[in-house]
C-alpha positions as a LaTeX table, in Angstrom:
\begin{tabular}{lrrr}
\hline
Residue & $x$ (\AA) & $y$ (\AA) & $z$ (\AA) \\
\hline
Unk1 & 29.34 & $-52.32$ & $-45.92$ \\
Unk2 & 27.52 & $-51.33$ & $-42.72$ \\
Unk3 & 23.77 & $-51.89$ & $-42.99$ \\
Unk4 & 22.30 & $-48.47$ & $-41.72$ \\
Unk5 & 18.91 & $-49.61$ & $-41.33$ \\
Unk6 & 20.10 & $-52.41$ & $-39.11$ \\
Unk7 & 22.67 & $-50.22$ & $-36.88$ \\
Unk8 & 20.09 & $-47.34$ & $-36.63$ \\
Unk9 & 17.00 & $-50.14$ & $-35.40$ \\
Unk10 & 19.76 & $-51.96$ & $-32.94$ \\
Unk11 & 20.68 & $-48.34$ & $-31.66$ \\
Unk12 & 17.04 & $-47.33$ & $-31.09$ \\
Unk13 & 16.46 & $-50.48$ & $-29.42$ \\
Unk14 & 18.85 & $-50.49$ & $-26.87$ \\
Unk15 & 18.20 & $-46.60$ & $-26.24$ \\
Unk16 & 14.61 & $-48.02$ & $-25.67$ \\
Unk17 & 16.17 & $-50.78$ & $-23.56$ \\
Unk18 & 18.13 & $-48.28$ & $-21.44$ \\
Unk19 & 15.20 & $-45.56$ & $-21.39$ \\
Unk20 & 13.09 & $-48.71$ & $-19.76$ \\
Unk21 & 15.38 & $-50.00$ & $-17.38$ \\
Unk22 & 16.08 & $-46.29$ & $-16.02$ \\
Unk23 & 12.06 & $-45.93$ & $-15.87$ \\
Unk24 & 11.83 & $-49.00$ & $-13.72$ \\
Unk25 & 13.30 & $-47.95$ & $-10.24$ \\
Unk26 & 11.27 & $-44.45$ & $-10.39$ \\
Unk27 & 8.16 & $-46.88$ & $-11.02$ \\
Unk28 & 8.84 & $-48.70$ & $-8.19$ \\
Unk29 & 9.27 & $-45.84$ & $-5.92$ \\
Unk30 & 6.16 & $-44.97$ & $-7.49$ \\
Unk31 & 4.28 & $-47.96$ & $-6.21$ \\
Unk32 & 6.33 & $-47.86$ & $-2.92$ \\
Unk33 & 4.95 & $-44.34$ & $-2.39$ \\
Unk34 & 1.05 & $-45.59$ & $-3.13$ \\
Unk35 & 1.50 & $-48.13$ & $-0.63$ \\
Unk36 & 2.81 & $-46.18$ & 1.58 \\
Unk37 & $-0.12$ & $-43.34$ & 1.06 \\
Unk38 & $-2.68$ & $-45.73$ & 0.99 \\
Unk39 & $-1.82$ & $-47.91$ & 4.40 \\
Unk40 & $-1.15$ & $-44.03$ & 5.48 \\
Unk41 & $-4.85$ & $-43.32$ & 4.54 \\
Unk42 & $-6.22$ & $-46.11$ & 6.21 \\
Unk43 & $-4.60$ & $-45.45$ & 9.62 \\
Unk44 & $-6.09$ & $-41.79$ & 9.50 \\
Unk45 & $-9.26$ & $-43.24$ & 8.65 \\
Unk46 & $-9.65$ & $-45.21$ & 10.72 \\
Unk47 & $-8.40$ & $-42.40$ & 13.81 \\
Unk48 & $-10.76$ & $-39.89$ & 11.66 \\
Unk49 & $-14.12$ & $-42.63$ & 12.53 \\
Unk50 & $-12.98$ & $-43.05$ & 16.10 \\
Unk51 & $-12.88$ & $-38.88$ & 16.39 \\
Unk52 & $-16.55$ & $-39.37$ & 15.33 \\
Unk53 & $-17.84$ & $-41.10$ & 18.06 \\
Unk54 & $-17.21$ & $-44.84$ & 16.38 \\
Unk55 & $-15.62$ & $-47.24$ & 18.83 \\
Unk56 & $-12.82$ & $-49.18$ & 17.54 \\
Unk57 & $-14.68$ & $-52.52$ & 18.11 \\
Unk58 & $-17.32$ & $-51.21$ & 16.23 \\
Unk59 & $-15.20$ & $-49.84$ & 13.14 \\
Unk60 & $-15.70$ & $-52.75$ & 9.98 \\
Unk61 & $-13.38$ & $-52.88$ & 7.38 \\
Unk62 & $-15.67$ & $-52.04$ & 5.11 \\
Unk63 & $-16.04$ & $-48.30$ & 6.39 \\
Unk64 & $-12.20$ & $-47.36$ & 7.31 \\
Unk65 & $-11.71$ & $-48.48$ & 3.57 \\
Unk66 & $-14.83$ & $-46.15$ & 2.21 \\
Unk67 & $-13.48$ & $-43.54$ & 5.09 \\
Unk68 & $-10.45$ & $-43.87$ & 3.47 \\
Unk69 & $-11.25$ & $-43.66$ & $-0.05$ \\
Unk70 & $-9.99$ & $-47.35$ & $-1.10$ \\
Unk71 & $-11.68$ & $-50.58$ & $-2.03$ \\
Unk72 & $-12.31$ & $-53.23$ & 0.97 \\
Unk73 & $-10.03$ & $-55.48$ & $-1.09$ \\
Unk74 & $-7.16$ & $-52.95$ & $-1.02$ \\
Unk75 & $-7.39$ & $-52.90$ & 2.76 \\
Unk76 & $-5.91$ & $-56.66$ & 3.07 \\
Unk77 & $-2.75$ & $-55.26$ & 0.92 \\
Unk78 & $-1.91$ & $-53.55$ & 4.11 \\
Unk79 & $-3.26$ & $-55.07$ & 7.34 \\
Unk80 & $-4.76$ & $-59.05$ & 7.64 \\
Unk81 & $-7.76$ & $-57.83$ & 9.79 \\
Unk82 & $-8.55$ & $-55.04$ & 11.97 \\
Unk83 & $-7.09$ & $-56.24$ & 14.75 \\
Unk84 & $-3.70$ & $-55.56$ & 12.70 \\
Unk85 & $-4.57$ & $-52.07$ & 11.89 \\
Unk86 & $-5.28$ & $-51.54$ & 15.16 \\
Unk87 & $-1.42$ & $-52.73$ & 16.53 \\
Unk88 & $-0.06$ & $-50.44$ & 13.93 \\
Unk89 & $-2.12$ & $-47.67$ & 15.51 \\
Unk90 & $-0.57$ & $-48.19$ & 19.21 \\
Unk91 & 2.85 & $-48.81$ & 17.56 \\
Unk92 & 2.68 & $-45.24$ & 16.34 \\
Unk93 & 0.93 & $-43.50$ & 19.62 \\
Unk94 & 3.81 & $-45.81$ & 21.82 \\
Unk95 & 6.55 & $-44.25$ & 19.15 \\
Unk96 & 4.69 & $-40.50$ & 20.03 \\
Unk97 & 5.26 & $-41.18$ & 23.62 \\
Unk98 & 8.71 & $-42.31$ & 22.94 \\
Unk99 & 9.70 & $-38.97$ & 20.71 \\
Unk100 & 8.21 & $-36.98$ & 24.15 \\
Unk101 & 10.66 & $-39.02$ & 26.71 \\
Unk102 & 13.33 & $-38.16$ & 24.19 \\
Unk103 & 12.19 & $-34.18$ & 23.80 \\
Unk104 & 12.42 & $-33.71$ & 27.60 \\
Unk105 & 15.87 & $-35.63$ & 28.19 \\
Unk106 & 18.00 & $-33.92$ & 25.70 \\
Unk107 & 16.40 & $-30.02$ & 27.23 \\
Unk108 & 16.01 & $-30.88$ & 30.89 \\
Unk109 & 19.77 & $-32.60$ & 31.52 \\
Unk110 & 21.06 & $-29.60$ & 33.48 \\
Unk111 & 17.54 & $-27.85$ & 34.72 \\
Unk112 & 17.15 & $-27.87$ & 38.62 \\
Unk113 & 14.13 & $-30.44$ & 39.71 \\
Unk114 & 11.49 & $-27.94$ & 39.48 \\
Unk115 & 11.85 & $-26.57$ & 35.80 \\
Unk116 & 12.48 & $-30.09$ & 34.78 \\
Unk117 & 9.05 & $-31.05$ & 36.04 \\
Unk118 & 7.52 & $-27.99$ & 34.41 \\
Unk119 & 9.19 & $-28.77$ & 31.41 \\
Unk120 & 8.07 & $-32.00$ & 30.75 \\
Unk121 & 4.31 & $-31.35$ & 31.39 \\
Unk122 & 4.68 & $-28.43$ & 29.05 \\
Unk123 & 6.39 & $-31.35$ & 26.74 \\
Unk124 & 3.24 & $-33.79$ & 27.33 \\
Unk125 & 0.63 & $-31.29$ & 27.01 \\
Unk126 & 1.77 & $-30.33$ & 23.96 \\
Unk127 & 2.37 & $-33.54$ & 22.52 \\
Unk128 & $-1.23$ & $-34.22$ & 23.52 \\
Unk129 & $-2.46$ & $-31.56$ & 21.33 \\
Unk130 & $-0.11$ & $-32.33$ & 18.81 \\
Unk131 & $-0.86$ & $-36.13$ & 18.52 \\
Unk132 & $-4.92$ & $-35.92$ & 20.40 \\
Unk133 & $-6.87$ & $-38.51$ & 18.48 \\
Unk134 & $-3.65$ & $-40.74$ & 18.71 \\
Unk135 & $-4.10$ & $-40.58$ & 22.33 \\
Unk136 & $-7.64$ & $-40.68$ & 22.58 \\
Unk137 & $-7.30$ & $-43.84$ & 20.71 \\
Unk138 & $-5.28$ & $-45.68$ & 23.44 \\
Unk139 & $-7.22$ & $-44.17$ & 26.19 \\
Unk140 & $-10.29$ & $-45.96$ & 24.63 \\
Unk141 & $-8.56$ & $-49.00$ & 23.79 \\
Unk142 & $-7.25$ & $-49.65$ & 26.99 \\
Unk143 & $-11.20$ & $-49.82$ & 28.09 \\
Unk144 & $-12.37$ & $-51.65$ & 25.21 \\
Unk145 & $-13.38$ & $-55.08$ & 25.31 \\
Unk146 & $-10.61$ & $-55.98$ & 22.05 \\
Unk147 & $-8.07$ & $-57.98$ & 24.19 \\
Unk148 & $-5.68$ & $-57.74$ & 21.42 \\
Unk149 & $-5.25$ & $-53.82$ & 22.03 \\
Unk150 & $-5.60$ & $-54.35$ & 25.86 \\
Unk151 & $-2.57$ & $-56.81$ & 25.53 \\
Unk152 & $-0.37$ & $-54.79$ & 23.03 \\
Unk153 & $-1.23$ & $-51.38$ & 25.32 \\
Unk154 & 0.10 & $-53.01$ & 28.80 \\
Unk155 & 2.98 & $-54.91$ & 26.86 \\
Unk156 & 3.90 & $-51.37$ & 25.68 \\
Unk157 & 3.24 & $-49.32$ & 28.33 \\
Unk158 & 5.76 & $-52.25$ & 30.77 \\
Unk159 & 8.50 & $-51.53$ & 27.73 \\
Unk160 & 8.02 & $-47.75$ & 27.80 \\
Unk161 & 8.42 & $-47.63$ & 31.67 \\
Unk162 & 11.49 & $-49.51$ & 31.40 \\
Unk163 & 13.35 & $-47.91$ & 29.40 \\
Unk164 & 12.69 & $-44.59$ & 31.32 \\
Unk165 & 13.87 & $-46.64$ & 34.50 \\
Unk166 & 16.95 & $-47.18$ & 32.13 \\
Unk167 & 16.76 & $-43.55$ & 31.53 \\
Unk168 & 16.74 & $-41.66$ & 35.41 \\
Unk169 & 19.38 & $-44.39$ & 36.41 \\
Unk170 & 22.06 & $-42.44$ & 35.04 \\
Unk171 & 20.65 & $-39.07$ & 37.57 \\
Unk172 & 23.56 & $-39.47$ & 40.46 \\
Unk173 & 20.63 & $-39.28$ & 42.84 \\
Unk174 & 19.20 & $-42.81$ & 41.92 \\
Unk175 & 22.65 & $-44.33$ & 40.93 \\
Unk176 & 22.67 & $-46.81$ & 43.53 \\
Unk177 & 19.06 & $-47.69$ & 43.69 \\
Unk178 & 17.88 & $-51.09$ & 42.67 \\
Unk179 & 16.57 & $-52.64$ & 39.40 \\
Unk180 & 13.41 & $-53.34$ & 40.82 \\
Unk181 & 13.28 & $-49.50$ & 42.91 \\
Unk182 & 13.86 & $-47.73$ & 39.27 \\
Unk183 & 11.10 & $-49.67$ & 37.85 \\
Unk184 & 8.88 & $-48.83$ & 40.58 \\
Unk185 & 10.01 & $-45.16$ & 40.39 \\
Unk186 & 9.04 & $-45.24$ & 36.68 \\
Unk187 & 5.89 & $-46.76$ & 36.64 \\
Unk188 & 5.04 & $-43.81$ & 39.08 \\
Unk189 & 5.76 & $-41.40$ & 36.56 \\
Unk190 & 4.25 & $-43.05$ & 33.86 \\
Unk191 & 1.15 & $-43.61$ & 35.84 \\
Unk192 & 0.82 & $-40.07$ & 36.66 \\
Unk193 & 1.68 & $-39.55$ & 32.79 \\
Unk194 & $-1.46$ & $-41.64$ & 31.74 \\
Unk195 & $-3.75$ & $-39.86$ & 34.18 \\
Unk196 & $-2.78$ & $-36.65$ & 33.08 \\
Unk197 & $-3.16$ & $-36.81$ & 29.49 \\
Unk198 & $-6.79$ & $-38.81$ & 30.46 \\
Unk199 & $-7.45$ & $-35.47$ & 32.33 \\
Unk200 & $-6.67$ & $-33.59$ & 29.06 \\
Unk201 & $-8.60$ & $-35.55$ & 27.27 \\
Unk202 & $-11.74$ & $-35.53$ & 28.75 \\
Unk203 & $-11.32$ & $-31.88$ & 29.18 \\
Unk204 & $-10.94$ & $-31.58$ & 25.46 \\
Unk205 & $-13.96$ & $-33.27$ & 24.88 \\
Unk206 & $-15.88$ & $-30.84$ & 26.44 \\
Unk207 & $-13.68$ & $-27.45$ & 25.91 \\
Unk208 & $-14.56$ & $-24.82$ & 23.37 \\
Unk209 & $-13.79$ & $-26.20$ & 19.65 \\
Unk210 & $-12.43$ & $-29.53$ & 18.29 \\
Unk211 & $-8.96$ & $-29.39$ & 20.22 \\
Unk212 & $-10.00$ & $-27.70$ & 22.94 \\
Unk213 & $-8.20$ & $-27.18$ & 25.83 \\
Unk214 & $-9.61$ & $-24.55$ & 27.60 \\
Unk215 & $-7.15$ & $-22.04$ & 29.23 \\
Unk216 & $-8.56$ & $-22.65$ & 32.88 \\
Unk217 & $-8.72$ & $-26.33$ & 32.42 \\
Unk218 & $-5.00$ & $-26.72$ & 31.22 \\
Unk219 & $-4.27$ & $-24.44$ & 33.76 \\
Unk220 & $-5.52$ & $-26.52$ & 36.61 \\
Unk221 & $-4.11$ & $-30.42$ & 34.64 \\
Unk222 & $-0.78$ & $-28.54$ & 34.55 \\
Unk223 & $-0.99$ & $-27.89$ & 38.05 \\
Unk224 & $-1.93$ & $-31.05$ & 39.51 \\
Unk225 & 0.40 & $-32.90$ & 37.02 \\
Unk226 & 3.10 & $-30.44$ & 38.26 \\
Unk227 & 2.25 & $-31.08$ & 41.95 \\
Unk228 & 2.35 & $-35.03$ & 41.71 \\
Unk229 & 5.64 & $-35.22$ & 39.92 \\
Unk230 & 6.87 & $-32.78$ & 43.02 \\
Unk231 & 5.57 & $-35.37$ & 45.50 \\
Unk232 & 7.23 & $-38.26$ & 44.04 \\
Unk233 & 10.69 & $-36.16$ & 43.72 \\
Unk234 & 10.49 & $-35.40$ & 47.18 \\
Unk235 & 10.19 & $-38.60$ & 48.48 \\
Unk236 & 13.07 & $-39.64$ & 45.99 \\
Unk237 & 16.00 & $-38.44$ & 48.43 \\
Unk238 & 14.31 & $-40.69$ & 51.68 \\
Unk239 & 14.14 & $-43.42$ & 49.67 \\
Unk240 & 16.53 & $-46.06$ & 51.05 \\
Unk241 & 16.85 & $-48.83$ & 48.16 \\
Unk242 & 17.26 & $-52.20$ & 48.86 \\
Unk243 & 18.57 & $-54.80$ & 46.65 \\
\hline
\end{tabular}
Protein backbone atom coordinates (compact mmCIF):
# COMPACT_ATOMS: atom_id res chain seq x y z
CA UNK A 1 0.00 0.00 0.00
CA UNK A 2 1.34 3.33 -1.30
CA UNK A 3 1.66 5.90 1.49
CA UNK A 4 -0.11 9.06 -0.06
CA UNK A 5 1.07 11.42 2.37
CA UNK A 6 4.62 10.38 1.67
CA UNK A 7 4.34 10.31 -2.36
CA UNK A 8 2.34 13.63 -2.34
CA UNK A 9 5.34 15.47 0.24
CA UNK A 10 8.26 13.70 -2.07
CA UNK A 11 6.30 15.07 -5.21
CA UNK A 12 5.96 18.61 -3.79
CA UNK A 13 9.45 18.55 -2.88
CA UNK A 14 11.07 17.86 -5.91
CA UNK A 15 8.50 20.27 -7.82
CA UNK A 16 10.03 22.76 -5.21
CA UNK A 17 13.46 21.39 -6.09
CA UNK A 18 12.89 21.87 -9.84
CA UNK A 19 10.89 25.31 -9.39
CA UNK A 20 14.39 26.42 -7.50
CA UNK A 21 16.86 25.21 -9.74
CA UNK A 22 14.89 26.84 -12.83
CA UNK A 23 14.78 30.19 -10.60
CA UNK A 24 18.52 30.12 -10.23
CA UNK A 25 19.93 31.02 -13.78
CA UNK A 26 17.19 33.98 -14.16
CA UNK A 27 18.70 35.12 -10.63
CA UNK A 28 21.90 35.16 -11.87
CA UNK A 29 21.17 37.06 -14.93
CA UNK A 30 19.55 39.12 -12.48
CA UNK A 31 22.69 39.96 -10.60
CA UNK A 32 24.71 39.93 -13.92
CA UNK A 33 22.38 42.71 -15.12
CA UNK A 34 22.93 44.90 -11.63
CA UNK A 35 26.47 44.67 -12.16
CA UNK A 36 26.38 45.48 -15.28
CA UNK A 37 23.93 48.69 -14.55
CA UNK A 38 25.76 49.69 -11.73
CA UNK A 39 29.60 49.70 -13.25
CA UNK A 40 27.32 51.29 -16.24
CA UNK A 41 26.24 54.03 -13.72
CA UNK A 42 29.47 54.74 -12.49
CA UNK A 43 31.14 55.34 -15.90
CA UNK A 44 28.28 57.95 -16.71
CA UNK A 45 28.90 59.44 -13.50
CA UNK A 46 31.75 59.90 -13.54
CA UNK A 47 31.57 61.52 -17.58
CA UNK A 48 28.30 63.40 -16.06
CA UNK A 49 31.03 65.30 -13.13
CA UNK A 50 33.63 65.91 -15.79
CA UNK A 51 30.62 67.68 -18.10
CA UNK A 52 30.38 69.86 -14.93
CA UNK A 53 33.48 71.43 -14.91
CA UNK A 54 35.25 68.62 -12.44
CA UNK A 55 38.63 67.53 -13.73
CA UNK A 56 39.23 63.93 -13.73
CA UNK A 57 42.19 64.28 -11.25
CA UNK A 58 40.03 66.01 -9.12
CA UNK A 59 36.94 63.46 -9.25
CA UNK A 60 37.15 61.18 -5.58
CA UNK A 61 35.53 58.10 -5.39
CA UNK A 62 33.47 59.17 -3.01
CA UNK A 63 31.44 61.60 -5.40
CA UNK A 64 31.24 59.42 -8.82
CA UNK A 65 29.67 56.82 -6.31
CA UNK A 66 27.08 59.59 -4.70
CA UNK A 67 26.91 60.95 -8.57
CA UNK A 68 26.07 57.69 -9.32
CA UNK A 69 23.66 56.76 -6.80
CA UNK A 70 25.78 53.76 -5.11
CA UNK A 71 27.67 53.32 -1.89
CA UNK A 72 31.65 54.12 -2.00
CA UNK A 73 32.00 50.45 -1.06
CA UNK A 74 30.06 49.28 -4.14
CA UNK A 75 32.46 51.24 -6.31
CA UNK A 76 35.51 48.69 -5.56
CA UNK A 77 33.00 45.78 -6.92
CA UNK A 78 33.72 47.32 -10.22
CA UNK A 79 37.00 49.26 -10.58
CA UNK A 80 40.26 48.94 -7.86
CA UNK A 81 40.76 52.79 -7.90
CA UNK A 82 40.05 55.58 -10.11
CA UNK A 83 42.73 55.24 -12.11
CA UNK A 84 40.84 51.91 -13.32
CA UNK A 85 37.66 53.65 -14.01
CA UNK A 86 39.37 55.95 -15.80
CA UNK A 87 41.10 53.08 -18.45
CA UNK A 88 37.64 51.74 -18.86
CA UNK A 89 36.59 55.23 -19.91
CA UNK A 90 39.33 55.54 -22.86
CA UNK A 91 38.68 51.83 -23.68
CA UNK A 92 35.17 52.87 -24.60
CA UNK A 93 35.99 56.49 -26.36
CA UNK A 94 39.12 54.31 -28.34
CA UNK A 95 36.16 51.56 -29.20
CA UNK A 96 33.89 54.97 -30.43
CA UNK A 97 36.72 55.93 -32.63
CA UNK A 98 37.08 52.43 -33.80
CA UNK A 99 33.07 52.00 -34.72
CA UNK A 100 33.79 55.59 -36.87
CA UNK A 101 36.96 54.03 -38.94
CA UNK A 102 34.63 51.12 -39.50
CA UNK A 103 31.36 53.47 -40.52
CA UNK A 104 33.44 55.25 -43.20
CA UNK A 105 35.23 52.04 -44.75
CA UNK A 106 32.28 49.91 -45.42
CA UNK A 107 30.30 53.49 -47.29
CA UNK A 108 33.33 55.15 -48.83
CA UNK A 109 34.99 51.80 -50.70
CA UNK A 110 33.93 52.94 -54.18
CA UNK A 111 33.45 57.00 -53.61
CA UNK A 112 35.99 59.11 -55.72
CA UNK A 113 38.71 60.93 -53.22
CA UNK A 114 36.69 63.92 -52.68
CA UNK A 115 33.27 62.47 -51.35
CA UNK A 116 35.30 60.05 -49.38
CA UNK A 117 36.90 62.93 -47.53
CA UNK A 118 33.54 64.63 -47.11
CA UNK A 119 32.17 61.60 -45.95
CA UNK A 120 34.24 60.84 -43.25
CA UNK A 121 34.22 64.35 -41.62
CA UNK A 122 30.47 64.16 -41.88
CA UNK A 123 31.19 60.55 -40.09
CA UNK A 124 33.49 62.28 -37.28
CA UNK A 125 31.42 65.20 -36.70
CA UNK A 126 28.70 63.27 -36.04
CA UNK A 127 30.21 60.81 -33.95
CA UNK A 128 31.45 63.82 -31.98
CA UNK A 129 28.02 64.85 -31.20
CA UNK A 130 26.95 61.52 -30.76
CA UNK A 131 29.68 60.41 -28.24
CA UNK A 132 30.80 64.55 -26.95
CA UNK A 133 31.57 64.11 -23.29
CA UNK A 134 33.38 60.78 -24.32
CA UNK A 135 35.59 62.89 -26.32
CA UNK A 136 35.89 65.74 -24.21
CA UNK A 137 37.10 63.30 -21.73
CA UNK A 138 40.23 62.22 -23.73
CA UNK A 139 40.88 65.66 -24.93
CA UNK A 140 41.30 66.59 -21.19
CA UNK A 141 43.04 63.59 -20.25
CA UNK A 142 45.58 63.80 -22.69
CA UNK A 143 46.50 67.33 -20.80
CA UNK A 144 46.06 66.15 -17.43
CA UNK A 145 48.76 65.57 -15.15
CA UNK A 146 47.30 61.51 -14.46
CA UNK A 147 50.16 59.70 -16.35
CA UNK A 148 48.15 56.63 -16.28
CA UNK A 149 45.53 58.20 -18.86
CA UNK A 150 48.42 60.04 -20.70
CA UNK A 151 50.03 56.50 -21.17
CA UNK A 152 46.84 54.44 -22.02
CA UNK A 153 45.72 57.59 -24.56
CA UNK A 154 49.19 57.51 -26.69
CA UNK A 155 49.34 53.57 -26.37
CA UNK A 156 45.86 53.75 -27.98
CA UNK A 157 46.01 56.35 -30.18
CA UNK A 158 49.77 54.31 -31.78
CA UNK A 159 47.22 51.05 -32.00
CA UNK A 160 44.38 53.01 -33.62
CA UNK A 161 46.77 54.55 -36.27
CA UNK A 162 47.98 51.26 -37.10
CA UNK A 163 45.44 49.53 -37.83
CA UNK A 164 44.14 52.30 -40.23
CA UNK A 165 47.75 52.03 -41.87
CA UNK A 166 46.58 48.28 -42.09
CA UNK A 167 43.42 49.64 -43.41
CA UNK A 168 44.47 52.25 -46.68
CA UNK A 169 47.16 49.53 -47.57
CA UNK A 170 44.74 47.60 -49.38
CA UNK A 171 43.81 51.27 -51.70
CA UNK A 172 45.94 50.18 -55.07
CA UNK A 173 47.37 53.66 -54.78
CA UNK A 174 49.51 52.90 -51.58
CA UNK A 175 49.97 49.11 -52.38
CA UNK A 176 53.54 49.29 -52.73
CA UNK A 177 54.38 51.82 -50.15
CA UNK A 178 56.34 50.87 -47.11
CA UNK A 179 55.44 49.73 -43.55
CA UNK A 180 56.95 52.57 -42.09
CA UNK A 181 55.36 55.24 -45.18
CA UNK A 182 51.66 53.81 -44.21
CA UNK A 183 52.27 54.51 -40.68
CA UNK A 184 53.43 57.87 -41.36
CA UNK A 185 50.48 58.41 -43.77
CA UNK A 186 48.16 57.40 -40.88
CA UNK A 187 49.35 59.22 -38.14
CA UNK A 188 48.69 62.24 -40.55
CA UNK A 189 45.21 61.49 -40.66
CA UNK A 190 44.76 60.73 -37.27
CA UNK A 191 46.52 63.84 -36.26
CA UNK A 192 44.34 65.94 -38.31
CA UNK A 193 41.44 63.68 -36.76
CA UNK A 194 42.41 64.79 -33.14
CA UNK A 195 42.66 68.45 -34.07
CA UNK A 196 39.49 68.50 -35.60
CA UNK A 197 37.30 67.06 -33.11
CA UNK A 198 39.52 69.52 -30.44
CA UNK A 199 38.18 72.29 -32.82
CA UNK A 200 34.63 70.92 -32.26
CA UNK A 201 35.01 70.79 -29.00
CA UNK A 202 36.00 73.95 -27.95
CA UNK A 203 33.48 75.32 -30.28
CA UNK A 204 30.85 73.41 -28.42
CA UNK A 205 31.82 74.81 -25.35
CA UNK A 206 30.99 78.04 -26.30
CA UNK A 207 28.02 77.46 -29.03
CA UNK A 208 24.39 78.05 -28.25
CA UNK A 209 23.03 75.14 -25.79
CA UNK A 210 24.69 72.07 -24.17
CA UNK A 211 25.76 70.31 -27.56
CA UNK A 212 26.24 73.09 -29.39
CA UNK A 213 27.67 73.25 -32.52
CA UNK A 214 26.82 76.26 -34.02
CA UNK A 215 25.91 76.14 -37.78
CA UNK A 216 28.75 78.70 -38.82
CA UNK A 217 31.27 77.09 -36.62
CA UNK A 218 30.73 73.46 -38.02
CA UNK A 219 30.61 75.01 -41.14
CA UNK A 220 34.07 76.47 -41.05
CA UNK A 221 35.75 72.83 -38.81
CA UNK A 222 34.20 70.96 -41.75
CA UNK A 223 35.96 73.03 -44.06
CA UNK A 224 39.34 73.15 -42.79
CA UNK A 225 39.10 69.40 -41.82
CA UNK A 226 37.97 68.88 -45.47
CA UNK A 227 40.85 71.00 -46.86
CA UNK A 228 43.72 69.19 -44.82
CA UNK A 229 42.65 65.69 -45.69
CA UNK A 230 42.76 67.19 -49.54
CA UNK A 231 46.36 68.30 -48.95
CA UNK A 232 47.60 65.12 -47.67
CA UNK A 233 45.73 63.13 -50.67
CA UNK A 234 47.38 65.22 -53.02
CA UNK A 235 50.67 64.75 -52.03
CA UNK A 236 49.81 60.90 -51.79
CA UNK A 237 50.41 60.24 -55.70
CA UNK A 238 54.26 62.15 -55.50
CA UNK A 239 55.05 60.23 -52.82
CA UNK A 240 57.92 57.92 -53.84
CA UNK A 241 58.17 55.17 -50.90
CA UNK A 242 61.19 53.79 -49.92
CA UNK A 243 61.73 50.66 -48.11
Amino acid sequence: MVNRRTHHSSGSRRTHASRGSSSRPAERRSQVDRRRQTRRALLDAALEQMDGGYGFDSLSLRRVARAAGVVPTAFYRHFDSMDELGLALVEESVATLRAMLREAREGGAAADPSGLIRRSVEILVAHVREHRRHFAFMAHARASGNAVLRHAIRSETKLFASELATDIARLPILRDWSTADLQMLAALFVDTMIATIDAILEASSSGAGPEGLSPEAETRIVAQAEKQLRLIALAIPQWRSSP
